[in-house]
N, CA, C and O of each residue as an XYZ file, in Angstrom:
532
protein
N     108.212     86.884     33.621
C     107.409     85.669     33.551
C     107.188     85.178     34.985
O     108.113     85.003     35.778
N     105.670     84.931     35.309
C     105.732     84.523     36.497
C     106.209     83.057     36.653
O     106.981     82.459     35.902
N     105.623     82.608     37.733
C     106.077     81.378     38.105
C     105.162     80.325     37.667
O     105.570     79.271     37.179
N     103.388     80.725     37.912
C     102.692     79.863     37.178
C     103.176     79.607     35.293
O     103.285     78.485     34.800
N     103.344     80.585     34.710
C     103.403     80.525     33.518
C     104.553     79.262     32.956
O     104.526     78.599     31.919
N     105.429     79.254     33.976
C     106.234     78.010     33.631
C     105.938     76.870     33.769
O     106.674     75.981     33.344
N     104.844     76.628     34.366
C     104.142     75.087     35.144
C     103.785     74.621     33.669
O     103.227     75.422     32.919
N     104.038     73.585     33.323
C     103.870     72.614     31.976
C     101.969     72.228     31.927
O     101.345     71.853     32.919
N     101.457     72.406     30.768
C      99.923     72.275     30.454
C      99.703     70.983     31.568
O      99.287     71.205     32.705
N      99.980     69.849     31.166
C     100.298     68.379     31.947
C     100.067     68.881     33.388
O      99.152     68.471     34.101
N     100.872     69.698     33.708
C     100.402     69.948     35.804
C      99.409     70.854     36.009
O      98.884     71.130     37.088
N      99.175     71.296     34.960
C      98.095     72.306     34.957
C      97.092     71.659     35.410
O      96.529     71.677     36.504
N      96.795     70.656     33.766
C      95.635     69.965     33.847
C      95.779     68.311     34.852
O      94.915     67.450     34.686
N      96.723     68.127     35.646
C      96.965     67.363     36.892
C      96.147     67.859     38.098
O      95.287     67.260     38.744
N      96.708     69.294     38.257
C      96.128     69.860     39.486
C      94.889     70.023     39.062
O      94.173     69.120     39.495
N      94.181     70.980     38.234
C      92.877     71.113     37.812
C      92.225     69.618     37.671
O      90.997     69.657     37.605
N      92.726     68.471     37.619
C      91.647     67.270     37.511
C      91.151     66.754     39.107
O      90.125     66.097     39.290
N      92.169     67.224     40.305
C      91.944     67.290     41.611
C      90.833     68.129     41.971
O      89.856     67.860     42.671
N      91.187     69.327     41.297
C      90.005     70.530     41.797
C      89.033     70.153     41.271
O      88.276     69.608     42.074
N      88.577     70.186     40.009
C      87.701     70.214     39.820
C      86.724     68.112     39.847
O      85.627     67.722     39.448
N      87.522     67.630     40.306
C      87.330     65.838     40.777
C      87.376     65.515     38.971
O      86.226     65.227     38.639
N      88.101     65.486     38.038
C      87.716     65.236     36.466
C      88.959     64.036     36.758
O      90.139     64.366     36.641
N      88.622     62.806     37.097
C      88.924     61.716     37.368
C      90.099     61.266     35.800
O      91.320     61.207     35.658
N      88.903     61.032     34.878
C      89.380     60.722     33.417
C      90.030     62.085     33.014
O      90.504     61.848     31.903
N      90.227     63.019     33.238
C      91.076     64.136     32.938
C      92.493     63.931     33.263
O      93.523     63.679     32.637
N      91.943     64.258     35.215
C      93.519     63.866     35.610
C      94.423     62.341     35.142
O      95.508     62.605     34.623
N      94.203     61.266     35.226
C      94.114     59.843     34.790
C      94.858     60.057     33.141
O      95.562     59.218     32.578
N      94.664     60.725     32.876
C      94.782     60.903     31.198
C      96.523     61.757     31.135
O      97.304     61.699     30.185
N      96.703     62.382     32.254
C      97.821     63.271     32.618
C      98.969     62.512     32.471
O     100.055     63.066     32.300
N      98.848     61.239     32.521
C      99.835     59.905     32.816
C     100.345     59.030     31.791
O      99.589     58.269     31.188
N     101.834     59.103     31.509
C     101.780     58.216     30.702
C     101.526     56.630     30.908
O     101.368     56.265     32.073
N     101.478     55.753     29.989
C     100.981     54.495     29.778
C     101.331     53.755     31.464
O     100.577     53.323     32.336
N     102.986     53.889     31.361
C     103.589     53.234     32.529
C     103.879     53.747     33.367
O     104.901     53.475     33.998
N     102.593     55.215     33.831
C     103.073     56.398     35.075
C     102.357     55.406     35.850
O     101.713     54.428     35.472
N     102.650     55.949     37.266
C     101.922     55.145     38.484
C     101.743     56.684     39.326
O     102.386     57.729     39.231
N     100.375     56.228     40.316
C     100.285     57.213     40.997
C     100.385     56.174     42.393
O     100.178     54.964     42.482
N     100.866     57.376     43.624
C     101.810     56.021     44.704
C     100.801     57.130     45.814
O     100.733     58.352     45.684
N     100.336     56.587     46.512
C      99.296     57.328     48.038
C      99.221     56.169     48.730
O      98.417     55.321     48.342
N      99.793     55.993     49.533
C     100.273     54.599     50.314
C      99.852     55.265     51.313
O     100.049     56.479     51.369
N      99.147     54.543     52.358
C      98.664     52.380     51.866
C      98.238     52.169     50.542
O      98.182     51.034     50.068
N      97.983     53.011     50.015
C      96.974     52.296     48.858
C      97.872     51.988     48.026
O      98.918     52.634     47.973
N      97.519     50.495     46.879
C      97.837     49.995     45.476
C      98.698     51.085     44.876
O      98.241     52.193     44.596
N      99.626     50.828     44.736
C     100.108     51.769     43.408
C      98.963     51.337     42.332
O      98.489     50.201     42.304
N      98.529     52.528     41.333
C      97.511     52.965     40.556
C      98.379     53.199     39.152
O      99.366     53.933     39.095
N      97.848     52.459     38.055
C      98.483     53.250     36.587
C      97.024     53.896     36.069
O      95.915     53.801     36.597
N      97.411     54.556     34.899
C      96.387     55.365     34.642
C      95.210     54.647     34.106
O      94.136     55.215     33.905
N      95.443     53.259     33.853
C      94.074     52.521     34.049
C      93.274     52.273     35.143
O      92.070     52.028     35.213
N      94.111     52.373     35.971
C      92.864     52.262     37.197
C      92.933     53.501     38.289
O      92.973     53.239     39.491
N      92.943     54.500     37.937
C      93.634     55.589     38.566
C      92.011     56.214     38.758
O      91.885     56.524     39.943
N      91.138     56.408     38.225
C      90.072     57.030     38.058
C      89.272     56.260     38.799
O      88.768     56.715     39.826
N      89.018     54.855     38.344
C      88.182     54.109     39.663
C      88.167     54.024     40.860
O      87.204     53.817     41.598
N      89.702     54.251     41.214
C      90.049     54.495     42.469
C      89.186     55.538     43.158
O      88.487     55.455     44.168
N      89.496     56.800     42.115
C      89.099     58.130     42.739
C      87.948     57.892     43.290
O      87.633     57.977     44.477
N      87.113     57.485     42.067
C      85.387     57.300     42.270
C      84.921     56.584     43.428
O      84.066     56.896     44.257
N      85.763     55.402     43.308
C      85.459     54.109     44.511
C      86.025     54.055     45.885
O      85.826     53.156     46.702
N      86.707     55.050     46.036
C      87.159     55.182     47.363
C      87.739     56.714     48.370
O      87.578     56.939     49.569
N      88.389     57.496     47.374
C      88.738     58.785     47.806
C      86.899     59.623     47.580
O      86.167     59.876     48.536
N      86.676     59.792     46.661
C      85.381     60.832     46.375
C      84.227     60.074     47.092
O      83.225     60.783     47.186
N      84.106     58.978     47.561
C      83.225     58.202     48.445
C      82.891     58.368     49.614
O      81.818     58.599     50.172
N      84.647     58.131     50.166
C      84.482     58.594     51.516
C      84.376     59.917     51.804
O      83.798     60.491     52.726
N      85.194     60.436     50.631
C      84.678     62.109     51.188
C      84.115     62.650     49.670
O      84.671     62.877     48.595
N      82.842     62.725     50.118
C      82.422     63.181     48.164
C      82.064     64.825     47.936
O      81.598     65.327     46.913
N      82.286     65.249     48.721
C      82.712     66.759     48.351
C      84.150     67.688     48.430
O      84.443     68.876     48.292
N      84.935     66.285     48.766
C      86.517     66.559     48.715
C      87.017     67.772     47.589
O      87.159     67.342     46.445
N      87.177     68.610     47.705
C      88.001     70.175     47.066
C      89.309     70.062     47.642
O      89.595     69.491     48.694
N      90.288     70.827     46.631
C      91.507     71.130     47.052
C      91.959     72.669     46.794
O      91.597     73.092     45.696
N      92.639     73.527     47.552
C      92.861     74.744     47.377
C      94.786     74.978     47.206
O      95.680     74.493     47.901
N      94.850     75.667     46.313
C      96.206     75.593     45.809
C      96.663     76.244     46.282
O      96.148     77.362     46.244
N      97.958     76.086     47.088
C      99.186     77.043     47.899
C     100.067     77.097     47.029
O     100.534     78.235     47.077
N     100.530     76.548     46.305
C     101.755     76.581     45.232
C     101.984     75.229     44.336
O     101.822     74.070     44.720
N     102.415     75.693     42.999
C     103.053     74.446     42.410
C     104.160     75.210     41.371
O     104.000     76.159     40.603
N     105.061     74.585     41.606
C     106.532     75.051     41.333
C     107.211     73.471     40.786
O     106.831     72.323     41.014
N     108.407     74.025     39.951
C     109.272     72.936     39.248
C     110.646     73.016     38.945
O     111.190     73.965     39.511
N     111.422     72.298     38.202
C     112.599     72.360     37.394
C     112.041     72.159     36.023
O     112.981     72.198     35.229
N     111.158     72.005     35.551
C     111.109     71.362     34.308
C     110.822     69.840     34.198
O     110.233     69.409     33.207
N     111.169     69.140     35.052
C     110.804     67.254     34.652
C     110.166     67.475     36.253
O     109.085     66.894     36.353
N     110.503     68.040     37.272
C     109.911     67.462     38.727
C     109.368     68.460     39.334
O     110.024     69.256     40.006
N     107.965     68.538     39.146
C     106.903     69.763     40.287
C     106.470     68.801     41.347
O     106.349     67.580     41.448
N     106.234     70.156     42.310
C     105.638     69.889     43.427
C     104.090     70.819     43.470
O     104.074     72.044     43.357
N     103.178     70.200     43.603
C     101.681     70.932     44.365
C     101.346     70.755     45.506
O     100.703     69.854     46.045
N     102.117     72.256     46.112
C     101.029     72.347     48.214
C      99.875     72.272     48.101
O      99.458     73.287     47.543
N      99.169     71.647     48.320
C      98.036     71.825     48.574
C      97.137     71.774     49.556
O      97.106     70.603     49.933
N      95.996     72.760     50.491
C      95.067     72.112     51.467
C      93.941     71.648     50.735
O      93.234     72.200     49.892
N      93.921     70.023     51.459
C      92.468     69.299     51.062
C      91.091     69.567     51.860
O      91.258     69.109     52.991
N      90.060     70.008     51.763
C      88.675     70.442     52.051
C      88.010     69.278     52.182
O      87.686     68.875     51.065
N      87.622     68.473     53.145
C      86.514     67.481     53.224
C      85.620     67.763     54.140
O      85.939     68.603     54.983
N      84.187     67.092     54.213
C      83.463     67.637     54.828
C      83.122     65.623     55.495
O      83.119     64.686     54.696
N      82.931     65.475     56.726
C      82.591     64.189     56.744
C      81.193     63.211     56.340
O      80.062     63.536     56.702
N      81.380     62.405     55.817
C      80.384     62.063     54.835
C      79.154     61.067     55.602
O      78.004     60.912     55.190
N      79.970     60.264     57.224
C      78.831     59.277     57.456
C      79.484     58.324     56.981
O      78.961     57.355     57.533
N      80.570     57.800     56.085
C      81.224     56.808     55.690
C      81.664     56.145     57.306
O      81.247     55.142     57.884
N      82.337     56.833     57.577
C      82.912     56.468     58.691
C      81.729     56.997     60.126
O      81.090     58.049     60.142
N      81.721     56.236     60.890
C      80.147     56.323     61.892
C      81.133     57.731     62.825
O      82.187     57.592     63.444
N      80.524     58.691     62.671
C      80.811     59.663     63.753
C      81.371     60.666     63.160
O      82.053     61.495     63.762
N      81.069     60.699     61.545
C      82.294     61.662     60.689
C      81.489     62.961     60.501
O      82.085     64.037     60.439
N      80.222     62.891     60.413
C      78.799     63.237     59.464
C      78.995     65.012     59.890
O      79.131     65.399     61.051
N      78.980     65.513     59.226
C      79.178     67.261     59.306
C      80.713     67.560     59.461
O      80.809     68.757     59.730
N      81.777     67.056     59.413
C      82.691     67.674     60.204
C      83.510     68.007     59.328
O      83.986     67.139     58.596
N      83.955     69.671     59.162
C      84.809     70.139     58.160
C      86.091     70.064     58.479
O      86.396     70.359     59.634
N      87.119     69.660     57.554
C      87.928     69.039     58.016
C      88.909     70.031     56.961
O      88.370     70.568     55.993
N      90.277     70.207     57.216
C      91.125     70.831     56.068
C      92.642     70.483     56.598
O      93.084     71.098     57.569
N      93.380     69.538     55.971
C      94.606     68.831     55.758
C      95.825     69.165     54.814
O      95.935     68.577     53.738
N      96.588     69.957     55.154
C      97.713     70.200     53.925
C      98.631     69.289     53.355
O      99.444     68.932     54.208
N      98.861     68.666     52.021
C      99.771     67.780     52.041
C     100.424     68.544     50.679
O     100.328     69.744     50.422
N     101.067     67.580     49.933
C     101.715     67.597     48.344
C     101.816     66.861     47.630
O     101.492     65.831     48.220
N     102.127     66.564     46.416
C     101.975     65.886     45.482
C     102.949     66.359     44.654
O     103.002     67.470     44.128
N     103.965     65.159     44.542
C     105.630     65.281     44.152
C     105.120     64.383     42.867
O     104.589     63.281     43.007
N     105.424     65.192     41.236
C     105.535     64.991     40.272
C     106.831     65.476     39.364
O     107.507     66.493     39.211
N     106.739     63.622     38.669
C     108.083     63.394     37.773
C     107.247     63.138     36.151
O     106.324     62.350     35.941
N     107.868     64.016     35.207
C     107.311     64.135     34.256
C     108.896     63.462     33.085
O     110.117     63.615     33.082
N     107.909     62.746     32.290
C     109.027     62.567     31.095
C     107.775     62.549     29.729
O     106.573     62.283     29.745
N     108.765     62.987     28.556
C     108.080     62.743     27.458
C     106.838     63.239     27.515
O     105.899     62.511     27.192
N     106.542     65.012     28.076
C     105.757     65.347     28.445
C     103.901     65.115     29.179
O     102.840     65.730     29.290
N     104.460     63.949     29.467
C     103.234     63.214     30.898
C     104.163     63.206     31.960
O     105.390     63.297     31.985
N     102.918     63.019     33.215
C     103.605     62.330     34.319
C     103.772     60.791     34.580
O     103.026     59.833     34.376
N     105.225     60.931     35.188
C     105.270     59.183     34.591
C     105.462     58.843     35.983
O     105.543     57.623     36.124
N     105.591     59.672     37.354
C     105.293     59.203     38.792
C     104.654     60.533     39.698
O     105.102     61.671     39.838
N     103.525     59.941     40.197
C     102.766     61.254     40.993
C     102.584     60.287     42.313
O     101.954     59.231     42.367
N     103.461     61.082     43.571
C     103.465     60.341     44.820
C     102.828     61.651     45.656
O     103.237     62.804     45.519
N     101.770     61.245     46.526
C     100.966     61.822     47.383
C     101.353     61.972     49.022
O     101.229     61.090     49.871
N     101.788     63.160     49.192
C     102.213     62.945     50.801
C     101.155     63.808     51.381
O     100.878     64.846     50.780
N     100.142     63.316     53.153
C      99.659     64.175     53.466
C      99.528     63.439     55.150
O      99.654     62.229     55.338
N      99.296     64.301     56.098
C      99.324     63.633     57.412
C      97.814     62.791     57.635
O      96.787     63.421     57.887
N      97.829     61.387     57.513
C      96.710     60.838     57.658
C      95.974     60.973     58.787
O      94.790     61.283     58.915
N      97.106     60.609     59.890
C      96.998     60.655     60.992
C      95.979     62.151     61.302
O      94.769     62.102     61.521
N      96.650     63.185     61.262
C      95.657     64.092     61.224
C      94.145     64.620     60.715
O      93.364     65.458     61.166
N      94.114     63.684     59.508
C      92.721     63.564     58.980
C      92.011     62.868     59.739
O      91.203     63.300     60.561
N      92.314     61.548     59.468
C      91.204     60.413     60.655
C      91.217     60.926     62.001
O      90.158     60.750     62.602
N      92.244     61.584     62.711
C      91.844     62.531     63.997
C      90.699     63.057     64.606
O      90.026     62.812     65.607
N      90.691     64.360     63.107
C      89.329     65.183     62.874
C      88.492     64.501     62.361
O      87.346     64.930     62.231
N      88.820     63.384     61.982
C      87.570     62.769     61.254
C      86.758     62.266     62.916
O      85.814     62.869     63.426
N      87.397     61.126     63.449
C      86.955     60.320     64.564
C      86.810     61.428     65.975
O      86.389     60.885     66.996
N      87.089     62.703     66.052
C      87.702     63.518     67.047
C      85.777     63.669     67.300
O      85.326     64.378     68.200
């Protein structure tokens, strides 16, 4: 058995709601009282987890893709490597063409088969870099 085959449907369709941007997909991954934590920003429950996406991550960068290096677990706690793909959008004055690619992860705690905490680590600093560079 490989290693994907053990990844729970729930992170499957977690990571796949990143890739493919399915906002109300991923959002849906969560139970009632999961929070998703990407600080600075609001901690997010799965009610407002999708607006977010729309209104501020897929905005500033609206062709944002992610490419999967690994996602591995115990059973209640995966992790997804991932590099993020943005291209600069003009949001920010001086961003406009610039391909940009950032590796971070996304540390998930699952109970009662949802995720009930998805915390986002990635070097900001290094994004807005290439972004403003």
């Amino acid at each position: 058995m490989d290693e994907q085959s053990k990844v729970p449907g729930v992170v499957n369709q977690y990571v796949e709601g990143w890739v493919s941007r399915d906002a109300t997909g991923l959002a849906s991954t969560f139970s009632a009282d999961g929070i998703y934590i990407d600080d600075p920003h609001p901690r997010l429950g799965r009610d407002t987890l999708a607006n977010f996406l729309h209104s501020v991550s897929w905005r500033n960068f609206p062709d944002m893709t992610f490419t999967t290096v690994s996602v591995y677990g115990d059973g209640h706690r995966f992790t997804w490597e991932w590099i993020m793909h943005v291209t600069g959008s003009g949001v920010i004055a001086g961003s406009e063409g610039k391909k940009i690619a950032v590796p971070g992860v996304d540390l998930l705690e699952l109970r009662d088969g949802l995720v009930c905490r998805a915390i986002t680590y990635f070097d900001r600093k290094a994004l807005w870099d290439a972004v403003l560079s």
